[in-house]
N, C-alpha and C positions, 0 to 999 in steps of 0.2 A: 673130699676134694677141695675143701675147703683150706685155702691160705692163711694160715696160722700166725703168720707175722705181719703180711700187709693187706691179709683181706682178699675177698674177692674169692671166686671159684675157677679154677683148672676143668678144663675139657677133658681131659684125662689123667689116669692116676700116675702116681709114679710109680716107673717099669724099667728102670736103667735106662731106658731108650732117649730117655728127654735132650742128652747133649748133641744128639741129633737132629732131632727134629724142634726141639724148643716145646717148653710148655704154656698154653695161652689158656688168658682167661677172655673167654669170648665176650664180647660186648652185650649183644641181645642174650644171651641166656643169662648174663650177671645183670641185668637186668630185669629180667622175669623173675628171677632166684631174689634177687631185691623186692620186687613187689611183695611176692610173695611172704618173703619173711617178715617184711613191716603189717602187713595184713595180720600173720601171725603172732605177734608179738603185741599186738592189739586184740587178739580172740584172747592169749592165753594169759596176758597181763606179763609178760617176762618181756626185759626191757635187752636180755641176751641178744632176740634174735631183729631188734631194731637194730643194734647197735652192728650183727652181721651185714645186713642192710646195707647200711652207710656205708662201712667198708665196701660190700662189693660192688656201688658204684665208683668211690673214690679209688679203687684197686683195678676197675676197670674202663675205665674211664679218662684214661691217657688222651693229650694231641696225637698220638702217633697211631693210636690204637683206633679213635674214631676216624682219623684219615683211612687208615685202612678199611675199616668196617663202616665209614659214613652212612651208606645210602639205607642202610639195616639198622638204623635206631630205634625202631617203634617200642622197644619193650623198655631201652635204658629212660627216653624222655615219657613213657607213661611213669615209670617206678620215680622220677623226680618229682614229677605232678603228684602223684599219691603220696608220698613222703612230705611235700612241700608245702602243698594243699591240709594235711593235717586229714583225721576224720572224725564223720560225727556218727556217735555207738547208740543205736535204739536198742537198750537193756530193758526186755520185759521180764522183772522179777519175780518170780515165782517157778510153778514144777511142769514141766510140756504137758502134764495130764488135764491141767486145769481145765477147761471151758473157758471160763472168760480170760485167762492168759491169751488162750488158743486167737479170741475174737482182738486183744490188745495187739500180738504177732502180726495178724491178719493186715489191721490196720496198718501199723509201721510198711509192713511190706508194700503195702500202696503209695507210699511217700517216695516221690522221686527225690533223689540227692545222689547225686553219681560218690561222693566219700564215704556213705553209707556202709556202717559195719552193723551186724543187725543179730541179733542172738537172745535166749533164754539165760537169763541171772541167778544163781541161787541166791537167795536170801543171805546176809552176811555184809555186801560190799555198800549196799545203799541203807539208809534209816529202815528198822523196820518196819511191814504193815501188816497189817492184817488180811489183808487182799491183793492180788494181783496189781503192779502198776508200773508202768513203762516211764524214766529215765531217757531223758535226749542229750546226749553231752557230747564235748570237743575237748581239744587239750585247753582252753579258757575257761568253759562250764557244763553246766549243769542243769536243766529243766527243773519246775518241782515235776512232783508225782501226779502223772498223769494215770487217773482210774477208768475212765470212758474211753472206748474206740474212737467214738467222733467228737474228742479233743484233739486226738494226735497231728491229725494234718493242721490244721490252726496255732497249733504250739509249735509244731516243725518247722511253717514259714515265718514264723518268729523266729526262732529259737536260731534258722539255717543263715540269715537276715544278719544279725545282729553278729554273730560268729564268724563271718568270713573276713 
């Protein structure tokens, strides 16, 4: 349902019926549809489905369209803060089975940062190690490699500090 030439998503598909009734692309779901995808496009590294994103705020996001839909913004102005705000990706590198992966995960997951993308790395995208080690980054940098659980919060209020 995706709009192919300017973006954005349709509430419904096309069924002959649209000269009818008109086809919209609703404000709050093309904004959840935009979160979502820019989230996405940061799990799976494919720069595609940011680039949907952008579109379907810009494609929904008309004067005309939030006059009508004003008072139901909560999904389009979170999806601009999350896009705007950028985020920051705790990559613990190595395989879900490890142990001390497991305890690095742990860690990260106690770090408050509301842009917080948080996930297991295979081995490949960062230097490699010989051990388990968690990566703090934004679209500016990078942490080094953090091996200990109880460096992560210490390197995050740095790392979250300096990056915004």
């Amino acid at each position: 349902m995706e709009d192919p030439i300017l973006g954005g998503f349709y509430s419904t598909t096309k069924d002959g019926t649209e000269h009818i009734t008109g086809r919209r692309k609703p404000l709050e779901d093309n904004g959840l549809a935009s979160r979502f995808l820019y989230v996405l496009s940061r799990y799976t590294k494919q720069d595609k489905y940011e680039k949907s994103a952008k579109k379907a705020i810009q494609a929904s996001a008309s004067d005309s369209i939030i006059r009508r839909e004003g008072r139901i913004i909560g999904n389009l102005a979170t999806a601009l803060e999350v896009i705007t705000a950028g985020y920051v990706e705790f990559s613990v590198v190595s395989n879900t089975e490890d142990k001390k992966a497991q305890l690095l995960f742990d860690a990260s997951s106690k770090v408050y940062e509301p842009r917080k993308i948080q996930h297991y790395e295979k081995p490949g995208r960062y230097p490699d190690a010989d051990h388990p080690v968690v990566y703090i980054c934004s679209t500016a940098a990078c942490s080094r490699p953090l091996k200990t659980a109880d460096t992560i919060a210490s390197a995050a209020a740095k790392f979250v500090v300096i990056n915004r």
